[in-house]
N, C-alpha and C positions, 0 to 999 in steps of 0.2 A: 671334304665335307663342307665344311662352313670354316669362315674367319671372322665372322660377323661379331659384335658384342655379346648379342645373344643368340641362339638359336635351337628352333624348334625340329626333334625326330620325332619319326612315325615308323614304325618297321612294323610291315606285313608278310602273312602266310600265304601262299592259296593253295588247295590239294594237291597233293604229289602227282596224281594222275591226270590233272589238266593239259589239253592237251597242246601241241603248240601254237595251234592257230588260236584255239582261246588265251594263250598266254600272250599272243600277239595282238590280240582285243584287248585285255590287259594294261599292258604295258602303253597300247593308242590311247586309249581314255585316260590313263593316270596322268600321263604328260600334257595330251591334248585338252585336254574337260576339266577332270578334276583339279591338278596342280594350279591351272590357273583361277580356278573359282576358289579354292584357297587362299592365291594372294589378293584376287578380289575383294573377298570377304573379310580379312583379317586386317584393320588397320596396322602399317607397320609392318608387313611382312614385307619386303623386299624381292628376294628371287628364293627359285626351292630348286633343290639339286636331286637328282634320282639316282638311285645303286644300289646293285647287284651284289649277291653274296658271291664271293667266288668261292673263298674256303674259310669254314665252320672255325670252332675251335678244336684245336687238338683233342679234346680231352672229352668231348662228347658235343650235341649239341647245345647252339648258346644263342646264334644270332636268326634273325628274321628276315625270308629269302630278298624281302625288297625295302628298302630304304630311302625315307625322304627326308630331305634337311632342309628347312625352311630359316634364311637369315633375317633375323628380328632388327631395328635400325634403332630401338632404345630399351633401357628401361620399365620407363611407362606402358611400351606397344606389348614387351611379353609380361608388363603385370594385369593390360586390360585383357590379357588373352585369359589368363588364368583366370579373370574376374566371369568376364563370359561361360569360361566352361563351370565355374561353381555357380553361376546363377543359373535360371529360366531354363527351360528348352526353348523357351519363347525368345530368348535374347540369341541366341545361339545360329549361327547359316544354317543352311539347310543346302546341300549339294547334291547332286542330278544321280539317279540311281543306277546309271553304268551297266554294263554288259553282262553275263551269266558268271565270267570269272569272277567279278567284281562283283556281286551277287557273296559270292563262294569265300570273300575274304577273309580273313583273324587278323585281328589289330595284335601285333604281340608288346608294341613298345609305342608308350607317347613320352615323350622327355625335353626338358627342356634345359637349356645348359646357359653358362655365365664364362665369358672368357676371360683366360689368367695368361696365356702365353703363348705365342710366336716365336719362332727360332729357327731360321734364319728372321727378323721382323717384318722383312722387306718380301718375304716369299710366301704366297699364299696358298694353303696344303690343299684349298678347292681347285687348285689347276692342274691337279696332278689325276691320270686319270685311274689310279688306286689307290686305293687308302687302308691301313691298318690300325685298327683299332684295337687298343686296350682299356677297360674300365676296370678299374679299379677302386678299393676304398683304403686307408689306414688301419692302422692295428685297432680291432676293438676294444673300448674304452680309453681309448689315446685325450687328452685333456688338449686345451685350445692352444697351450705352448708347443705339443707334442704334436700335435696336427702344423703349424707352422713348421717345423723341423721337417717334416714330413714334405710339406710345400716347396720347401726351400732346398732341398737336398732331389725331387723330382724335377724341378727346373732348372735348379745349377749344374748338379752332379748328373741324372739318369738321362734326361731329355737328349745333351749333347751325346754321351755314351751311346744311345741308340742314332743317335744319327749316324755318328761313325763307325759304328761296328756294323750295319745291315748296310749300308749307303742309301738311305732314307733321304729326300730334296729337299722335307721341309718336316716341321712339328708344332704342333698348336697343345692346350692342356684347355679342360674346360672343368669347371664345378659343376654338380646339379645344383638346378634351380628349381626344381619340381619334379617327382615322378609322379604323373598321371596314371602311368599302364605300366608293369613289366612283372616277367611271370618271379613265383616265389625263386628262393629267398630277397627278392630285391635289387635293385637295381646301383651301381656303383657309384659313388659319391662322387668319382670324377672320371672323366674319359680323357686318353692322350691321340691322336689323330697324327700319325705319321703318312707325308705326300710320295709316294714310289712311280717313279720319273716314268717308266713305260713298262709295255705286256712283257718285255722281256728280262728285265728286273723282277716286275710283279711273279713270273712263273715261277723263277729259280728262287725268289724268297720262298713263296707258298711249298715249292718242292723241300726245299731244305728247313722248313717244318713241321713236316712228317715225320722227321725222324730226329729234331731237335729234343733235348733235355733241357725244357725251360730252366733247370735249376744247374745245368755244367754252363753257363755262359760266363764271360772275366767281368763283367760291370760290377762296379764299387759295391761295397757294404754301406749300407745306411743306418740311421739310430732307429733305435727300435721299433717306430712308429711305421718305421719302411718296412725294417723285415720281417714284419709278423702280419704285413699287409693283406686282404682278402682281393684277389682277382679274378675280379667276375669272367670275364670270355676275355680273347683273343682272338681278331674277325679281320679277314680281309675283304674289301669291298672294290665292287667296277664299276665305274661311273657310267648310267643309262644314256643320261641325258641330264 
């Protein structure tokens, strides 16, 4: 996805019954057209990564078939973004209206995120070309001691456990920084971004769960804050472009 300090998602829909030449008008405009009038427009955006859902979450649907990840270079750049989108329409781009699928789109997620972690530091989870995603939040009504415990115990203790137990390349943690768009109940307070080295790793994860018992795995017990956690989706994604 991203390593960036900050960075910006967009996860879209478009009809199931599109067909594939219009998915392939699609897919030409978002990369060719759109993505770049995005980092045109947006002081501070750096590069945007594009990806594919490969598989949902177990448990019903959760994620949005296409996903963009735009890396923010400061601070500043993703709070004038937020300043833009709560002001004007007038202050705001305005980007080229794209092809019939494009037409046909649902914005399902805009989100913007705050990075906490790296693991390996030196490995960056955007070069891998799948990625797994989990958002999650803390135990509801967790207090700001009980959300650090929470912190501290997903970066020391759980982060490395998943790398070793699925054989994951690399793993990032990000905070929200803002939810703009994402459907009820909400959106997760923080996302973990696990890098899976190739399609042949990527497969046999995805296969092996289908038929996982997210709750038979051996990784650690946590304080309370961990194990009464709410977990919004688990998503594996395929890098477009």
């Amino acid at each position: 996805m991203s390593d960036a300090l900050f960075t910006y998602w967009v996860g879209m829909d478009i009809p199931a019954d599109t067909s594939a030449a219009d998915v392939a008008d699609f897919n030409r405009f978002y990369s060719n057209v759109h993505r770049p009038e995005v980092l045109a427009s947006n002081p501070g955006f750096l590069r945007g990564r594009r990806y594919e859902l490969a598989q949902d979450d177990p448990r019903g649907p959760r994620g949005p078939r296409f996903l963009a990840a735009y890396d923010i270079e400061s601070e500043e750049a993703a709070l004038l973004y937020i300043s833009r989108n709560d002001g004007p329409a007038s202050g705001r781009p305005v980007y080229s209206e794209g092809p019939s699928a494009w037409q046909k789109r649902q914005t399902k997620w805009r989100l913007m995120w705050r990075h906490i972690l790296n693991n390996p530091p030196t490995v960056q989870v955007s070069a891998s070309p799948y990625m797994y995603l989990v958002g999650m939040s803390e135990a509801a009504g967790s207090d700001a001691s009980e959300i650090a415990q929470f912190n501290d115990f997903y970066n020391k203790i759980h982060v490395p456990e998943v790398l070793a137990g699925y054989g994951f390349v690399s793993g990032a943690r990000y905070a929200r920084m803002r939810e703009f768009m994402h459907p009820a109940p909400g959106s997760p307070n923080y996302v973990a971004m696990y890098g899976i080295a190739d399609e042949q790793r990527a497969q046999a994860f995805m296969q092996s769960r289908l038929t996982a018992d997210p709750t038979g795995n051996s990784f650690s017990s946590g304080p309370p804050s961990w194990e009464k956690r709410d977990t919004k989706w688990r998503l594996t994604y395929r890098q477009v472009d």
